[in-house]
C-alpha positions in Angstrom: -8.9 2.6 -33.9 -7.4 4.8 -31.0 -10.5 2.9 -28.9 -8.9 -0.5 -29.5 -5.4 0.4 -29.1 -6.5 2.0 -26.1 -8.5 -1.3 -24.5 -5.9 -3.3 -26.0 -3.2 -1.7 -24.2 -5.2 -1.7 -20.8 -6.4 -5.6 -21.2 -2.1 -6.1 -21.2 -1.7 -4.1 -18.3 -4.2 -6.3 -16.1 -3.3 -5.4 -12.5 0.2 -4.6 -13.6 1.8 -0.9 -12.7 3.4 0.8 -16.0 5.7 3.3 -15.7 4.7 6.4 -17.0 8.1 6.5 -19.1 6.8 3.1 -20.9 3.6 4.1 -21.7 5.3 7.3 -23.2 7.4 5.1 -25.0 4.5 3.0 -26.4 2.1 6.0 -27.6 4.9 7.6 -29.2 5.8 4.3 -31.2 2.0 4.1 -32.1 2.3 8.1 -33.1 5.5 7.4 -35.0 3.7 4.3 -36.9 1.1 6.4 -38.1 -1.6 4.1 -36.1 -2.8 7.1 -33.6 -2.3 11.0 -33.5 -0.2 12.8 -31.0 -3.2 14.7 -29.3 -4.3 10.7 -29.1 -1.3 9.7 -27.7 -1.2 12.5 -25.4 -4.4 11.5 -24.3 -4.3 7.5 -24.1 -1.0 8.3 -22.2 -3.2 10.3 -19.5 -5.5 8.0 -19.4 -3.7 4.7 -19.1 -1.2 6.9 -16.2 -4.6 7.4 -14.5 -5.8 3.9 -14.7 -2.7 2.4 -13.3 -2.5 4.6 -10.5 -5.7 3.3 -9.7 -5.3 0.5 -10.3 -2.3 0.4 -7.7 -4.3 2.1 -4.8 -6.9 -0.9 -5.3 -4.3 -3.0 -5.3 -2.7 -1.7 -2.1 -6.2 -1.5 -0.2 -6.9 -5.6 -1.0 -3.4 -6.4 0.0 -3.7 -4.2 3.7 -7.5 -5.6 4.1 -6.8 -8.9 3.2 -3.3 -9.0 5.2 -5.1 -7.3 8.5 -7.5 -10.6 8.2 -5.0 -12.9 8.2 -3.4 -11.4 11.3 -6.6 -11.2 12.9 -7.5 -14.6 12.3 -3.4 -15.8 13.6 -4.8 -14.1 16.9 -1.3 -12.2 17.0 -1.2 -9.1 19.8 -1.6 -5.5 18.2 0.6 -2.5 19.3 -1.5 -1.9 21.8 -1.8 -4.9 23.0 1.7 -5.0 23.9 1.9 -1.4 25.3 -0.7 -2.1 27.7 0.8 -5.4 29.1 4.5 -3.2 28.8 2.5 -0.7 31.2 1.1 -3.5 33.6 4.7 -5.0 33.8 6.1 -2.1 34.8 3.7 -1.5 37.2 4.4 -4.8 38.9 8.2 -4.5 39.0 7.5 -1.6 40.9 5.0 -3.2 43.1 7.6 -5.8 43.3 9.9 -3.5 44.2 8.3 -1.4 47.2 7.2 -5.0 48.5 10.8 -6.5 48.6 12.4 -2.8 49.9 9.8 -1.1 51.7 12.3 1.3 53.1 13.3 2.5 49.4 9.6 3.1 48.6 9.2 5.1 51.7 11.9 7.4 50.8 10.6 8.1 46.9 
């Protein structure tokens, strides 16, 4: 019984995050109707915590992989793209600037 109740409960949860105050909820309903035992419930609780929490990390790591594709594939400039060229422009403005006002560039 506590097998079923326990695959039962994670087929609901899918790729859904439970709080860990719900699934205490839940166990303790199943305790209080007689249909597990509290070390069961103590247990599935554990156990369901666990398998959401993982079930959020693999979540996050598809969402970051599949996001870092997309960006990649846009052809969009990274960070260090843009503090390279920030570099290079500031190099040419002063450039610029010892070009235009030799005698300033003289004196640094």
């Amino acid at each position: 019984m506590f097998e079923t109740i326990k695959k039962s409960l994670l087929a609901g949860l899918g790729a859904a995050v439970v709080t860990k105050e719900k699934i205490e909820n839940v166990t303790r309903k199943l305790v209080e109707e007689g249909k597990i035992t509290t070390e069961e419930a103590e247990k599935l609780s554990k156990d369901l915590i666990e398998s959401g929490s993982k079930q959020w990390e693999d979540m996050q790591e598809r969402v970051s992989s599949t996001v870092k594709k997309a960006l990649e594939g846009l052809d969009i400039a990274t960070r260090q793209d843009l503090t390279a060229l920030t570099r290079r422009v500031d190099g040419l403005e002063k450039r610029i600037a010892s070009l235009e006002h030799p005698d300033k560039a003289a004196e640094q």
